[in-house]
N, C-alpha and C positions, 0 to 999 in steps of 0.2 A: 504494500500500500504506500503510497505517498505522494505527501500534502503539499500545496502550496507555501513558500515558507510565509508570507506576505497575508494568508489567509487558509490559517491550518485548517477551515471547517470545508475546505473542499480542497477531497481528496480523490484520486483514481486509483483503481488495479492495475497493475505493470506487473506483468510477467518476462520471466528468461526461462526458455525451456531449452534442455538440453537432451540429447540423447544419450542412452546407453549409460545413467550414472548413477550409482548406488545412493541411497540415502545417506550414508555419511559423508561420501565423496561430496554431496552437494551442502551440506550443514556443513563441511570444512572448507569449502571454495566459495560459498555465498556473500560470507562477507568483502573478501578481496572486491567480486565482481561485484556488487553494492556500492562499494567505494568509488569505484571507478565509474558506474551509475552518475551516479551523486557529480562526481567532478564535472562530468559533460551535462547537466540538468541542474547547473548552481539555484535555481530557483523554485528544489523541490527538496523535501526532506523526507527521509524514507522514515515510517513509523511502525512497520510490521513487516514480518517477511516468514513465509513458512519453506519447506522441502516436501513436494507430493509429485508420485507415479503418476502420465497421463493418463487418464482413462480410454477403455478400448474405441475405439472409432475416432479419438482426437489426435490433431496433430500441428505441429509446427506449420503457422505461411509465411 
């Protein structure tokens, strides 16, 4: 999730999906790429972030 820094009450879903990566793999790489998130989007602040499998018939566009 993350907000506006300028007006935290509006906030969007932002996804990074990756393929082929284990739950820890992604709870131990998520912060790095967050970071780097964050640098190129100075005008949003992340306030949540989980790690989940896609479900069948979803996929990366």
């Amino acid at each position: 999730m993350a907000c506006l820094s300028s007006a935290p009450d509006q906030c969007q879903k932002r996804s990074l999906l990756y393929n082929d990566v284990t739950p820890m793999a992604c709870m131990m790489g998520a912060q790095p790429e967050l970071a780097k998130w964050t640098e190129t989007h100075p005008r949003y602040l992340v306030t949540g972030w989980k790690c989940q499998t896609l479900r069948p018939g979803e996929k990366d566009v």
